[in-house]
CHARMM internal coordinates of N, CA and C (Angstrom, degrees):
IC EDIT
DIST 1 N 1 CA 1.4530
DIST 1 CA 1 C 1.5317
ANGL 1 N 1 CA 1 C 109.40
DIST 1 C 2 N 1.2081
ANGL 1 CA 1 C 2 N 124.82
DIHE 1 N 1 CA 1 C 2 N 139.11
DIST 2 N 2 CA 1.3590
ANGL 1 C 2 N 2 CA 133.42
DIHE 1 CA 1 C 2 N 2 CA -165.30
DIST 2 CA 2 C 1.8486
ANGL 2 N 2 CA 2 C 103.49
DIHE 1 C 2 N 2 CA 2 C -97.54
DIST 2 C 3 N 1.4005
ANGL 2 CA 2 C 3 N 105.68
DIHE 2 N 2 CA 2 C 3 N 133.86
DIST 3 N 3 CA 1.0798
ANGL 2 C 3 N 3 CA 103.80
DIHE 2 CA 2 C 3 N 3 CA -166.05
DIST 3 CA 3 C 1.9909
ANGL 3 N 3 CA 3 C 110.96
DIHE 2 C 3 N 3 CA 3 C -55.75
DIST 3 C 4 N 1.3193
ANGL 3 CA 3 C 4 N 117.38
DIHE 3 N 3 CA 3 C 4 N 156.38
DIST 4 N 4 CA 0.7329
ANGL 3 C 4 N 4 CA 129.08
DIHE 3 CA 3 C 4 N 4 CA 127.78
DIST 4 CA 4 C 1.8109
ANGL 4 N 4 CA 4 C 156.53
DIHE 3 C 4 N 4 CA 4 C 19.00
DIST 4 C 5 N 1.1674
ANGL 4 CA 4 C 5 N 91.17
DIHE 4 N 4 CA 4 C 5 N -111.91
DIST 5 N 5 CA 1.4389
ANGL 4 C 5 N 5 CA 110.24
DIHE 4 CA 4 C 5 N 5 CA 167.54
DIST 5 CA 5 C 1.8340
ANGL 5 N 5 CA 5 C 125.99
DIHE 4 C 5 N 5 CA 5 C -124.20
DIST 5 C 6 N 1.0713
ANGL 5 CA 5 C 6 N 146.37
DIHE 5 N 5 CA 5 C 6 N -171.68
DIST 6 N 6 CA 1.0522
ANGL 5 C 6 N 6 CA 113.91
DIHE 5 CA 5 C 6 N 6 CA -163.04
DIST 6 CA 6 C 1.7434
ANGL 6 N 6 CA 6 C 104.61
DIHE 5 C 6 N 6 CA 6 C -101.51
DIST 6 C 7 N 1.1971
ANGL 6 CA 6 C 7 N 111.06
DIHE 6 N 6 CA 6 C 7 N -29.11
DIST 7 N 7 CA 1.1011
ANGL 6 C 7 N 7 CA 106.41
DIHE 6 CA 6 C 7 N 7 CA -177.53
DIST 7 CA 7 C 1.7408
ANGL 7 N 7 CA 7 C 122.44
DIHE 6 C 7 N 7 CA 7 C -84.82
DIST 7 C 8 N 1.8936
ANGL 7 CA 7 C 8 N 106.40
DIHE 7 N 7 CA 7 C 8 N 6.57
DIST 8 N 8 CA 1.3939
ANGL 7 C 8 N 8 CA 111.53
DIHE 7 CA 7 C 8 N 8 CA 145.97
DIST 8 CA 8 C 1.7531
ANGL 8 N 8 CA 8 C 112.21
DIHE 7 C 8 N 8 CA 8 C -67.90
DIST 8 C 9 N 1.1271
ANGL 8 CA 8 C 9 N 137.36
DIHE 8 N 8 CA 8 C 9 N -46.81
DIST 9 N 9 CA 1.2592
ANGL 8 C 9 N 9 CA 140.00
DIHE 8 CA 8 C 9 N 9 CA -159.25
DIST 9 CA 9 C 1.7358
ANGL 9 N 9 CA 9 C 94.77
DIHE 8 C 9 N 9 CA 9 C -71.13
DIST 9 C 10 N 1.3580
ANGL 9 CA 9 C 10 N 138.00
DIHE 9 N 9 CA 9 C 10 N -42.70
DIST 10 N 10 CA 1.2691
ANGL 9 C 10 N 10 CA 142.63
DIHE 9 CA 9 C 10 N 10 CA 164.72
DIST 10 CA 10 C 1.5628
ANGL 10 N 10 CA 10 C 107.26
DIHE 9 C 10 N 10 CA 10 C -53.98
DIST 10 C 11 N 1.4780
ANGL 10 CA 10 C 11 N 115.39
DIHE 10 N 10 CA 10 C 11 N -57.24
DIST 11 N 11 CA 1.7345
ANGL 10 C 11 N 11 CA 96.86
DIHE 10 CA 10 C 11 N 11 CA 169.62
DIST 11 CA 11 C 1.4753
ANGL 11 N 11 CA 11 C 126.84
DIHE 10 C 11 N 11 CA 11 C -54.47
DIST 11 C 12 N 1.0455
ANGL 11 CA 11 C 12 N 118.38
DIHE 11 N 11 CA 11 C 12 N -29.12
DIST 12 N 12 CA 1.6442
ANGL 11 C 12 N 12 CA 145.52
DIHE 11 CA 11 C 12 N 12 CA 159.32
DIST 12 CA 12 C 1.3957
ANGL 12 N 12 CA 12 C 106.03
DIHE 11 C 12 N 12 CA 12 C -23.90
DIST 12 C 13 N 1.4203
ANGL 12 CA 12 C 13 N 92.49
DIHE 12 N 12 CA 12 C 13 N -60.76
DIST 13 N 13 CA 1.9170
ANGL 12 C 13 N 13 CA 121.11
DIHE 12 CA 12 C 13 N 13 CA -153.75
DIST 13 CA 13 C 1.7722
ANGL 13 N 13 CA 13 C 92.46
DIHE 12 C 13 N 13 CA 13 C -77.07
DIST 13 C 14 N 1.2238
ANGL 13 CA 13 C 14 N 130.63
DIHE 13 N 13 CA 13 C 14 N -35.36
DIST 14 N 14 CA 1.5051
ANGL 13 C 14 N 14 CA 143.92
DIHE 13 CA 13 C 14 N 14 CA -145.51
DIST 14 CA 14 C 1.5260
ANGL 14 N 14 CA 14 C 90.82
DIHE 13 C 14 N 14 CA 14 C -46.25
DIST 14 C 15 N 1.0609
ANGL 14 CA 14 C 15 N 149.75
DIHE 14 N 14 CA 14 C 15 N -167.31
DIST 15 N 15 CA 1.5473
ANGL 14 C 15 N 15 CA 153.69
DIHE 14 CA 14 C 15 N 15 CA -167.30
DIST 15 CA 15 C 1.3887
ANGL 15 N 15 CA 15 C 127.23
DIHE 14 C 15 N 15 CA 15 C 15.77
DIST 15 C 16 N 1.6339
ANGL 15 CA 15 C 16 N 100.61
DIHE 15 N 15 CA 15 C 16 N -15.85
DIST 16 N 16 CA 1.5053
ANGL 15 C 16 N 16 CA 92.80
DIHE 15 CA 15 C 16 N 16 CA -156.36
DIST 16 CA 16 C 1.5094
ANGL 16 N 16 CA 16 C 99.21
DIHE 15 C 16 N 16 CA 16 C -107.53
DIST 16 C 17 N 1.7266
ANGL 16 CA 16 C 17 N 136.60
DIHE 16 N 16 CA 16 C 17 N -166.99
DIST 17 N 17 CA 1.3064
ANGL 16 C 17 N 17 CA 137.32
DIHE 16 CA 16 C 17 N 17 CA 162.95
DIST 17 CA 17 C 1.1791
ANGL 17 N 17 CA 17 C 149.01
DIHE 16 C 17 N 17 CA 17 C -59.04
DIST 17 C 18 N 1.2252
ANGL 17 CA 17 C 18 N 142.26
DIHE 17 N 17 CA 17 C 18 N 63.14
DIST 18 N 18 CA 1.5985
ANGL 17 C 18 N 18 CA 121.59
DIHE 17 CA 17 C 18 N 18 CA -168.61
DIST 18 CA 18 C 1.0818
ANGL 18 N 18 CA 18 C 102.03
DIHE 17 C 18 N 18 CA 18 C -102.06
DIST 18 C 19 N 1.3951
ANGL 18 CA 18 C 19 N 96.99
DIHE 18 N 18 CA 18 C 19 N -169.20
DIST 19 N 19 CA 1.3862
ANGL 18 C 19 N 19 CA 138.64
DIHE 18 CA 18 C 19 N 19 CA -170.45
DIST 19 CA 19 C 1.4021
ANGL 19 N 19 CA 19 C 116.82
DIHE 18 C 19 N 19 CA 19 C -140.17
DIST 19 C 20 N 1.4166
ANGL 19 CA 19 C 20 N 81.66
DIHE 19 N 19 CA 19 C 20 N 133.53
DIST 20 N 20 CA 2.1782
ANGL 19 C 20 N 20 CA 102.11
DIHE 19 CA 19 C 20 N 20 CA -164.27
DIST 20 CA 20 C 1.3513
ANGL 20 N 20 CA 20 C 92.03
DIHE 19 C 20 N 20 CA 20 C -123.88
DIST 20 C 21 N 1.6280
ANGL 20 CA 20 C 21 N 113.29
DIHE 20 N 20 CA 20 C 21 N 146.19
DIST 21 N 21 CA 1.4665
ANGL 20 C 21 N 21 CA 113.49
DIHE 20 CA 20 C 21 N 21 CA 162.53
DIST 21 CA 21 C 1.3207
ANGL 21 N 21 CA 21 C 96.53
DIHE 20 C 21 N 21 CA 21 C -136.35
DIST 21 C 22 N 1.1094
ANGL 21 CA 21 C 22 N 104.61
DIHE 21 N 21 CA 21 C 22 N 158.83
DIST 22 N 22 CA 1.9723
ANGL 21 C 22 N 22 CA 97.66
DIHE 21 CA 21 C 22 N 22 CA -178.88
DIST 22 CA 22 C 1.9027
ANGL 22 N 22 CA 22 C 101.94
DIHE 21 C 22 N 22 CA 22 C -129.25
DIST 22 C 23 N 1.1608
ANGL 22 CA 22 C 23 N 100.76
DIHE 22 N 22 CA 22 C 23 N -171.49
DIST 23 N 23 CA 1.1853
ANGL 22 C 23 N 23 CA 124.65
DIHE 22 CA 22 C 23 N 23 CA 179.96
DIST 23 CA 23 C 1.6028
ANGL 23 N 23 CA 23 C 116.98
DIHE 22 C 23 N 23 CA 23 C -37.11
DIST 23 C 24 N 1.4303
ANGL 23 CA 23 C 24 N 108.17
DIHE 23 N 23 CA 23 C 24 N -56.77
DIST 24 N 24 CA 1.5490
ANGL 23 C 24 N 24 CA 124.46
DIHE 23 CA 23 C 24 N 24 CA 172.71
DIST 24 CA 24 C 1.5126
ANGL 24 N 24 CA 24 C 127.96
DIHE 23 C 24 N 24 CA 24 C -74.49
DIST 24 C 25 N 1.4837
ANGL 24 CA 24 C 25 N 122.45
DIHE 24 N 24 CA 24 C 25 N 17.61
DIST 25 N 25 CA 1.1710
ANGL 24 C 25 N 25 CA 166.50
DIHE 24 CA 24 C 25 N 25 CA -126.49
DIST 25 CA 25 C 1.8848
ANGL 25 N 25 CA 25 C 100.93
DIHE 24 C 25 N 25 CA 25 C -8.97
DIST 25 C 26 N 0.9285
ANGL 25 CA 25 C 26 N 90.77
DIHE 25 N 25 CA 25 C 26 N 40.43
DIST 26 N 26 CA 1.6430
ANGL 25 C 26 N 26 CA 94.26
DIHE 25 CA 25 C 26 N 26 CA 159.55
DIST 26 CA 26 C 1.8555
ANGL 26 N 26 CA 26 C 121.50
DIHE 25 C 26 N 26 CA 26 C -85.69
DIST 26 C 27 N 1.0805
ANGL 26 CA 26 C 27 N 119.62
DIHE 26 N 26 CA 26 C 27 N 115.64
DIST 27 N 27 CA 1.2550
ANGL 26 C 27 N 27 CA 126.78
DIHE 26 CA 26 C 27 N 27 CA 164.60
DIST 27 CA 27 C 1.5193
ANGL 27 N 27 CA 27 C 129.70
DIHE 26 C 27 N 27 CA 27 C -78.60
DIST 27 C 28 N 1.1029
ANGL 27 CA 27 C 28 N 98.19
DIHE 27 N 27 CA 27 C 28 N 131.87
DIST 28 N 28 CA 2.1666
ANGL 27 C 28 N 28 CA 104.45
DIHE 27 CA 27 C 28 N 28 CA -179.36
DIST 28 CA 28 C 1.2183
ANGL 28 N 28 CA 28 C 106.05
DIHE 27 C 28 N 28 CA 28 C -105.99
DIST 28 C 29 N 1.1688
ANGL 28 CA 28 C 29 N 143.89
DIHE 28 N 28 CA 28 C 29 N 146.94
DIST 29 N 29 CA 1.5025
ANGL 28 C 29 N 29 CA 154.34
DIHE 28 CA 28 C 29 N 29 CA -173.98
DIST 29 CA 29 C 2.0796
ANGL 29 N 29 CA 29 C 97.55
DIHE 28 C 29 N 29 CA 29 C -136.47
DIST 29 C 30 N 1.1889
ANGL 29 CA 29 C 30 N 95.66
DIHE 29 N 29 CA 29 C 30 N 123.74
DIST 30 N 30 CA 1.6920
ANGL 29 C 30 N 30 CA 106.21
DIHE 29 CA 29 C 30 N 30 CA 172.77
DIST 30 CA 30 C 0.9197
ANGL 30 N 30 CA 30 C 102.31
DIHE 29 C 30 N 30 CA 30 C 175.46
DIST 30 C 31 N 1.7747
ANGL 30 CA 30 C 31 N 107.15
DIHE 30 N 30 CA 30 C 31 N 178.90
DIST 31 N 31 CA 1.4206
ANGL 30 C 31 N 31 CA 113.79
DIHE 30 CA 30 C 31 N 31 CA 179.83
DIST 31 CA 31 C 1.7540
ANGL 31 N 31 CA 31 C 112.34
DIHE 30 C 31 N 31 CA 31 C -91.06
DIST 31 C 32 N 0.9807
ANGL 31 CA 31 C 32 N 112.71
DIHE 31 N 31 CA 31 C 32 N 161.47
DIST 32 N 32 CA 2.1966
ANGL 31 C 32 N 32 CA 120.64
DIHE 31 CA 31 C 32 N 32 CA -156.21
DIST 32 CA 32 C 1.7170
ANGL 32 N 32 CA 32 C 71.41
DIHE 31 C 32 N 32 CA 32 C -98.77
DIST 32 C 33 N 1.5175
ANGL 32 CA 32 C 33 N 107.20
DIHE 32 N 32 CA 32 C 33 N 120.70
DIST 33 N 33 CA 1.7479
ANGL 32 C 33 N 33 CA 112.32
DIHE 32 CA 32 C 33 N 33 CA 138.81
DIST 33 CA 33 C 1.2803
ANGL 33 N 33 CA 33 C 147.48
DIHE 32 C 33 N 33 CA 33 C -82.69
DIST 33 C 34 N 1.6158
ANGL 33 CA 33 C 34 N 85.09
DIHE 33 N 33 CA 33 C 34 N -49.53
DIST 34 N 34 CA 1.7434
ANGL 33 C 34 N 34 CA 98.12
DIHE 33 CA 33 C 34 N 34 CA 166.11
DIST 34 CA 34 C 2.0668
ANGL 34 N 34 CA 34 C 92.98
DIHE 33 C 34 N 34 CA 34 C -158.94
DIST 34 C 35 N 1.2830
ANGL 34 CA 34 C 35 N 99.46
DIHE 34 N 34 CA 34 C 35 N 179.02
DIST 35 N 35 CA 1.5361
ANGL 34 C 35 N 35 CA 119.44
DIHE 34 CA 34 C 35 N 35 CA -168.04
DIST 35 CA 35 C 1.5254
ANGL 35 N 35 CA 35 C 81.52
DIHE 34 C 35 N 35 CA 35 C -154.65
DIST 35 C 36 N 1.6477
ANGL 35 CA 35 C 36 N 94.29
DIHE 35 N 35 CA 35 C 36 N 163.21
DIST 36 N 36 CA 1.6372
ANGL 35 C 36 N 36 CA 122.37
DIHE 35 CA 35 C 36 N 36 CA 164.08
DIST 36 CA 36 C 1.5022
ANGL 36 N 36 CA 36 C 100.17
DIHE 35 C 36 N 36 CA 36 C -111.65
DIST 36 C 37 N 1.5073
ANGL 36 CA 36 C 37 N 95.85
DIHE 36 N 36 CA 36 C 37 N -164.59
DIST 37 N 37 CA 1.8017
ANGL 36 C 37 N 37 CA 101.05
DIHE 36 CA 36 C 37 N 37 CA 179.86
DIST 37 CA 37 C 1.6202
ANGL 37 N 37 CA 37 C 96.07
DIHE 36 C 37 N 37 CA 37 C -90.28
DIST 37 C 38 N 1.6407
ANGL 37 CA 37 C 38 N 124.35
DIHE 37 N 37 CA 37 C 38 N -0.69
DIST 38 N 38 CA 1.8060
ANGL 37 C 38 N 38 CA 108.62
DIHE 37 CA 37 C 38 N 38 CA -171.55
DIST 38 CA 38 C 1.3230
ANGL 38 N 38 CA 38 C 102.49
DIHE 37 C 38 N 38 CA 38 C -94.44
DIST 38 C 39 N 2.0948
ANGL 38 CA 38 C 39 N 105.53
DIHE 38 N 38 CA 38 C 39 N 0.81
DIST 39 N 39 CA 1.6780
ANGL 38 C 39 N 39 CA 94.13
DIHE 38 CA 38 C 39 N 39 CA -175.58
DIST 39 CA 39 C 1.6734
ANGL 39 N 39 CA 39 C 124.74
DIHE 38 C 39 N 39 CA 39 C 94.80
DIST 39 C 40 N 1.9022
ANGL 39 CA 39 C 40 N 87.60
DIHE 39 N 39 CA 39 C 40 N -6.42
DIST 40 N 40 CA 1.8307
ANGL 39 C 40 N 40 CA 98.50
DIHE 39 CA 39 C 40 N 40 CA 173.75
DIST 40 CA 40 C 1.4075
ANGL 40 N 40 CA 40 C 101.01
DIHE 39 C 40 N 40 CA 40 C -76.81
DIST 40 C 41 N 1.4448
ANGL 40 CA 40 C 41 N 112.43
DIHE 40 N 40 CA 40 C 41 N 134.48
DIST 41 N 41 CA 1.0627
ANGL 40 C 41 N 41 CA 128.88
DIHE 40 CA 40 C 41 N 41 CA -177.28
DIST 41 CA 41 C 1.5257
ANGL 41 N 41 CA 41 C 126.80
DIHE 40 C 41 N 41 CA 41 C -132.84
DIST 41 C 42 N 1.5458
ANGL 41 CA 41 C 42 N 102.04
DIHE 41 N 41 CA 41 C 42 N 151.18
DIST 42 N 42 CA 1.6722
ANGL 41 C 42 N 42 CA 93.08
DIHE 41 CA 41 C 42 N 42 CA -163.00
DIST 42 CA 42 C 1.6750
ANGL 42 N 42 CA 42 C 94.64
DIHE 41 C 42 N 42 CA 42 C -122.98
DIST 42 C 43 N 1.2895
ANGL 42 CA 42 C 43 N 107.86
DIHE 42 N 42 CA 42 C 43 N 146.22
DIST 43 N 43 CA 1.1942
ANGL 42 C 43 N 43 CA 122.51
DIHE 42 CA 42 C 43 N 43 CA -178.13
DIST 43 CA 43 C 1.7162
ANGL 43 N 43 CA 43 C 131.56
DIHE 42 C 43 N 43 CA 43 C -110.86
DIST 43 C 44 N 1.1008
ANGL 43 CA 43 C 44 N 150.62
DIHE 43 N 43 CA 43 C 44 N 171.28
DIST 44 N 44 CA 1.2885
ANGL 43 C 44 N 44 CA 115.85
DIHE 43 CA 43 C 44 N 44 CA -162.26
DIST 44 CA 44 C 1.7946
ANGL 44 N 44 CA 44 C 75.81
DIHE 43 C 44 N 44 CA 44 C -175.12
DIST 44 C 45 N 1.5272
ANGL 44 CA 44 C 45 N 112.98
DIHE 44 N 44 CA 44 C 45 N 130.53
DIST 45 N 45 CA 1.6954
ANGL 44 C 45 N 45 CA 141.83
DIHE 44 CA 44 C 45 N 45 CA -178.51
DIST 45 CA 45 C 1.8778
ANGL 45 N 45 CA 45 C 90.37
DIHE 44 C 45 N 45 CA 45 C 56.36
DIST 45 C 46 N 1.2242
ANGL 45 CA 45 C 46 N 124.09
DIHE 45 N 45 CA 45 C 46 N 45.51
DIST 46 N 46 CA 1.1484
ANGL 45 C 46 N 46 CA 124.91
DIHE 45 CA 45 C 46 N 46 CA 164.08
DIST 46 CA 46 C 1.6744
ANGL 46 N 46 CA 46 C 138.16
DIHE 45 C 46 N 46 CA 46 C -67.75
DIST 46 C 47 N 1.0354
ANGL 46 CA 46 C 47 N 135.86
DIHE 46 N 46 CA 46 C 47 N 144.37
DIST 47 N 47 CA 1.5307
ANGL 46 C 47 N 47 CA 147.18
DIHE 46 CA 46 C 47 N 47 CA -146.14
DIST 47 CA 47 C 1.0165
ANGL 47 N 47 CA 47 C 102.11
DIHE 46 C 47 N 47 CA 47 C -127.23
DIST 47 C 48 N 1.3538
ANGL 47 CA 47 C 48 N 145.84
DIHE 47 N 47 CA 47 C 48 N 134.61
DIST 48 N 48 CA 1.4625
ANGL 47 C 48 N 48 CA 128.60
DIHE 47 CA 47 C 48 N 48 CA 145.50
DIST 48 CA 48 C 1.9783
ANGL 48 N 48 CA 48 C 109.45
DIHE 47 C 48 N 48 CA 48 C -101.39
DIST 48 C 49 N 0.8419
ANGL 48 CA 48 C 49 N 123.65
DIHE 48 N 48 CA 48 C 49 N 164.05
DIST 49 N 49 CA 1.4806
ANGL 48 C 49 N 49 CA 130.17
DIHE 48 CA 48 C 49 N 49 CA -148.22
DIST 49 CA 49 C 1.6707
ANGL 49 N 49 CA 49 C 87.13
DIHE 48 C 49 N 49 CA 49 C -146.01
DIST 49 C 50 N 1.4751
ANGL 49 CA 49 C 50 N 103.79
DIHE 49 N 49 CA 49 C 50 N 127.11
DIST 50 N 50 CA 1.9887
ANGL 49 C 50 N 50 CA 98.11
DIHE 49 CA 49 C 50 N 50 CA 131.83
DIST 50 CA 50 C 1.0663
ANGL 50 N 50 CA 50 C 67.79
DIHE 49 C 50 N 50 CA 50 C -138.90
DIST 50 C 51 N 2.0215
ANGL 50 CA 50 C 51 N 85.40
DIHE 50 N 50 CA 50 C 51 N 168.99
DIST 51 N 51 CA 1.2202
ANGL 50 C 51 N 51 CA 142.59
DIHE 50 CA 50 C 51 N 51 CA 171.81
DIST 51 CA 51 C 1.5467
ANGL 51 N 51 CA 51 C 95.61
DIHE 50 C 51 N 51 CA 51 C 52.34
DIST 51 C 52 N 1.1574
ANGL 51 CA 51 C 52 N 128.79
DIHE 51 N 51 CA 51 C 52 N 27.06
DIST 52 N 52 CA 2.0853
ANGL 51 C 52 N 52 CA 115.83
DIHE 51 CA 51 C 52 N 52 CA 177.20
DIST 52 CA 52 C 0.9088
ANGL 52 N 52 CA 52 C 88.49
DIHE 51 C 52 N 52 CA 52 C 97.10
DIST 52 C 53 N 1.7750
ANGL 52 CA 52 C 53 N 149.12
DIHE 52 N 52 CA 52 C 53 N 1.94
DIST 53 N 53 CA 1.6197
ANGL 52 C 53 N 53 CA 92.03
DIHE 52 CA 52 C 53 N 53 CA -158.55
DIST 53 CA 53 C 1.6102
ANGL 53 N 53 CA 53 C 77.39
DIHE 52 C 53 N 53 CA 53 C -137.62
DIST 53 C 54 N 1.7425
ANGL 53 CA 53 C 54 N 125.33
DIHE 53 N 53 CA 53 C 54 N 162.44
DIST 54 N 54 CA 1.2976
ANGL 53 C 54 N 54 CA 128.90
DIHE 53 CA 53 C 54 N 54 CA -154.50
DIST 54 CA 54 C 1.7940
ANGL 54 N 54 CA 54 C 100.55
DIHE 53 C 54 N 54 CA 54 C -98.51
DIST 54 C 55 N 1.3065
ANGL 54 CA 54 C 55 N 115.40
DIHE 54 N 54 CA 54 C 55 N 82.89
DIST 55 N 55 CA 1.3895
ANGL 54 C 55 N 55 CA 119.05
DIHE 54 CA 54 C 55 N 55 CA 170.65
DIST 55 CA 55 C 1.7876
ANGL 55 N 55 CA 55 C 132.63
DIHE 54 C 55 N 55 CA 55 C -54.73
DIST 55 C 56 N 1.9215
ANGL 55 CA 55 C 56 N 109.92
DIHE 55 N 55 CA 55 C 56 N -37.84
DIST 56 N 56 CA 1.3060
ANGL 55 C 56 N 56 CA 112.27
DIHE 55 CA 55 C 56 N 56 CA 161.95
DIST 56 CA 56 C 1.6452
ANGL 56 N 56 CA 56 C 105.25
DIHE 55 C 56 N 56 CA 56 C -159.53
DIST 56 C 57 N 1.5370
ANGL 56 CA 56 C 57 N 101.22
DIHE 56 N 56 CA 56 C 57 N 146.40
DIST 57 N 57 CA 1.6713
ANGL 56 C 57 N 57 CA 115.11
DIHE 56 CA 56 C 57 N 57 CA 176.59
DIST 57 CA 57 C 1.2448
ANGL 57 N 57 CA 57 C 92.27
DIHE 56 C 57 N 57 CA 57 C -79.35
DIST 57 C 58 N 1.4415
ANGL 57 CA 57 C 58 N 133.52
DIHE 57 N 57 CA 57 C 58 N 141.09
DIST 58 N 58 CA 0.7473
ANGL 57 C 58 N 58 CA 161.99
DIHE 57 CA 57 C 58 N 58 CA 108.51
DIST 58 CA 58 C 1.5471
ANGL 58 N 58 CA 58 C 145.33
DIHE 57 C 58 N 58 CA 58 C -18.68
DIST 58 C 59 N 1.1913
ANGL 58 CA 58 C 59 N 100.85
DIHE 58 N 58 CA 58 C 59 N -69.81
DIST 59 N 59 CA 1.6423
ANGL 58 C 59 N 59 CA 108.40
DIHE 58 CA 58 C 59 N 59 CA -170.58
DIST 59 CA 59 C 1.3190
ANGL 59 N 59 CA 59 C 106.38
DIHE 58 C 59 N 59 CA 59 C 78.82
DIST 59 C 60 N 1.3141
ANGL 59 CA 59 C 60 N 130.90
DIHE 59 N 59 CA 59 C 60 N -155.14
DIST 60 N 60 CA 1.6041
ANGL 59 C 60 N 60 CA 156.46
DIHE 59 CA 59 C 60 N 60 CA -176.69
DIST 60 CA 60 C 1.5702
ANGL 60 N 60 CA 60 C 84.68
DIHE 59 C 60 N 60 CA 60 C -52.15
DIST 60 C 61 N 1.3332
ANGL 60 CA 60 C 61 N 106.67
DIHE 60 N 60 CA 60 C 61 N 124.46
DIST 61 N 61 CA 1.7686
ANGL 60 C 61 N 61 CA 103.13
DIHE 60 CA 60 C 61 N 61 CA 153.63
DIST 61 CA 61 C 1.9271
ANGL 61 N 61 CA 61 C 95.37
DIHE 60 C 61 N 61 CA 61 C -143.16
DIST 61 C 62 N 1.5631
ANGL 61 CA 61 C 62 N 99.89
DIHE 61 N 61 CA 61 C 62 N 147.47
DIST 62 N 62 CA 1.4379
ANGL 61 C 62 N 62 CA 92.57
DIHE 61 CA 61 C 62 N 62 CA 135.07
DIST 62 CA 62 C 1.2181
ANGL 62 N 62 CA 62 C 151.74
DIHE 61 C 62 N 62 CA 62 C -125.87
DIST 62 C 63 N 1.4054
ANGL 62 CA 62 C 63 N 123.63
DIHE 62 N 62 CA 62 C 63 N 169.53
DIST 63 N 63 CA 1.6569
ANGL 62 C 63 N 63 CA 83.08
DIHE 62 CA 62 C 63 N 63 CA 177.92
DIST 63 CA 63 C 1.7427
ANGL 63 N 63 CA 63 C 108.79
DIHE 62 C 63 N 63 CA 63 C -156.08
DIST 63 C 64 N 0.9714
ANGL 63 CA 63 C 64 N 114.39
DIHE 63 N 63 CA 63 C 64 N 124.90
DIST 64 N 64 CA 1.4812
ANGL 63 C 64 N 64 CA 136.85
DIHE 63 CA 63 C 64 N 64 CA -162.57
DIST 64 CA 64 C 1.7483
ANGL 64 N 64 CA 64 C 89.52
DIHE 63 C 64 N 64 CA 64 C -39.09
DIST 64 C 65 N 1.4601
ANGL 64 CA 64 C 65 N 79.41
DIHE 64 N 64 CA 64 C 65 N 144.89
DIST 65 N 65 CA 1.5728
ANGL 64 C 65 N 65 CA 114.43
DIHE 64 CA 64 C 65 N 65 CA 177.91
DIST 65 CA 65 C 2.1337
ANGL 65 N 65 CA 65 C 99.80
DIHE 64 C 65 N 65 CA 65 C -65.90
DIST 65 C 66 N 1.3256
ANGL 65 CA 65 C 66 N 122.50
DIHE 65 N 65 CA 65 C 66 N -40.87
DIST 66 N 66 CA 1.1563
ANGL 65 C 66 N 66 CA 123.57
DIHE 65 CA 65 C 66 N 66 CA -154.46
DIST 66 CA 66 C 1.6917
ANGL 66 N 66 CA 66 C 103.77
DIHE 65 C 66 N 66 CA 66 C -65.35
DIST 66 C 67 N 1.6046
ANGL 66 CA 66 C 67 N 106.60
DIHE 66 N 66 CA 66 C 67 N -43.61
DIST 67 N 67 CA 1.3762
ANGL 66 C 67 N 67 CA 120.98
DIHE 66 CA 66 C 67 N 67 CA 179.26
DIST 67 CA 67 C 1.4662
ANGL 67 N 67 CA 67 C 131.29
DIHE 66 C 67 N 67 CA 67 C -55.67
DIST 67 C 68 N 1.6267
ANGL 67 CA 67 C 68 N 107.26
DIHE 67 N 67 CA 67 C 68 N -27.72
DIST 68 N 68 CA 1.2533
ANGL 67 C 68 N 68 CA 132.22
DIHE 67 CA 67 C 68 N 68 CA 170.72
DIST 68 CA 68 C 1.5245
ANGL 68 N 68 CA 68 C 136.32
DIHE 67 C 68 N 68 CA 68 C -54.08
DIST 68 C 69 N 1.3483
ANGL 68 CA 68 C 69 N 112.51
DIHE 68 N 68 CA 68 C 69 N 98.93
DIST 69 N 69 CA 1.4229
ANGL 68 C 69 N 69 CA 109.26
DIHE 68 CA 68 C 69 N 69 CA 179.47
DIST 69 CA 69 C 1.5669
ANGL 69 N 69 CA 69 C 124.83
DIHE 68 C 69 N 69 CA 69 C -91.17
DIST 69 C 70 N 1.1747
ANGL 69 CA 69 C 70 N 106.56
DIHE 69 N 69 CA 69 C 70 N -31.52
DIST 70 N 70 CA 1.2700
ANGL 69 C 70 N 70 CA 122.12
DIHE 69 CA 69 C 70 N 70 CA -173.60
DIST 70 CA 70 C 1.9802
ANGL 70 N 70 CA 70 C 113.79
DIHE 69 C 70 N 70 CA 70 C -145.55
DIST 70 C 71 N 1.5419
ANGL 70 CA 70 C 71 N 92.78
DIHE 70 N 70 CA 70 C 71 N 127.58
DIST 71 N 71 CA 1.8188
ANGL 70 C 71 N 71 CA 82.99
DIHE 70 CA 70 C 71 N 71 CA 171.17
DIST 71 CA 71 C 1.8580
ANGL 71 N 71 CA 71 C 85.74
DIHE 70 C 71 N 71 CA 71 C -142.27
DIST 71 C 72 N 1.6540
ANGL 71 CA 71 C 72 N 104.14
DIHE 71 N 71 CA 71 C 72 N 136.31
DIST 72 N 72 CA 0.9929
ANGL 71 C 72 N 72 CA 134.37
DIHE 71 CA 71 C 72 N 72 CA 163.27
DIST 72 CA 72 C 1.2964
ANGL 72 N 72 CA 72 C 119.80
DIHE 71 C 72 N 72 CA 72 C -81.94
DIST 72 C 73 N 1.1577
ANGL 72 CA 72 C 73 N 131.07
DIHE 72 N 72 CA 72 C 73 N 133.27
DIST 73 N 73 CA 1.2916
ANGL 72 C 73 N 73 CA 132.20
DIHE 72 CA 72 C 73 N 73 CA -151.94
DIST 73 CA 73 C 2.1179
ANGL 73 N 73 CA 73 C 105.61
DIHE 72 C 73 N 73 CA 73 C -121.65
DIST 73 C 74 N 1.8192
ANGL 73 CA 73 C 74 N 87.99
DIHE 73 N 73 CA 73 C 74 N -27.73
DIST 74 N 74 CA 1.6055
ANGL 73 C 74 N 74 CA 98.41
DIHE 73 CA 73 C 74 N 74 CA -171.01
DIST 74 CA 74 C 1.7421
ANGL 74 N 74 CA 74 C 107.59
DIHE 73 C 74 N 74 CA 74 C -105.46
END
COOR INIT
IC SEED 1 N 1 CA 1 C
IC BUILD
């Protein structure tokens, strides 16, 4: 059964990998720890990416729900 609402499909996501791209079309790749209800989200062994290709590790980042255009869940 397909979640719900959206922030069931984010509890869904909780341990596992996505992918966030935000506003500045930079993409983050890590695992989802926790979220609020604004969509701020924390990331954990995180990547940031342009263009495909892995520019800097990260570690722990977060990064505001407002900036967010897209998060991949699969």
């Amino acid at each position: 059964m397909e979640p719900a609402r959206p922030l069931d499909a984010l509890n869904k996501a909780r341990d596992k990998r996505i992918l966030v791209e935000l506003k500045n079309n930079k993409q983050y790749i890590g695992k989802l720890k926790s979220f609020d209800i604004h969509i701020n989200i924390v990331l954990e062994d995180a990547e940031e990416r342009v263009n495909g290709e892995v520019t800097r590790k990260l570690g722990v980042v977060f990064i505001r729900g407002d900036t967010i255009t897209i998060i991949s869940t699969d």
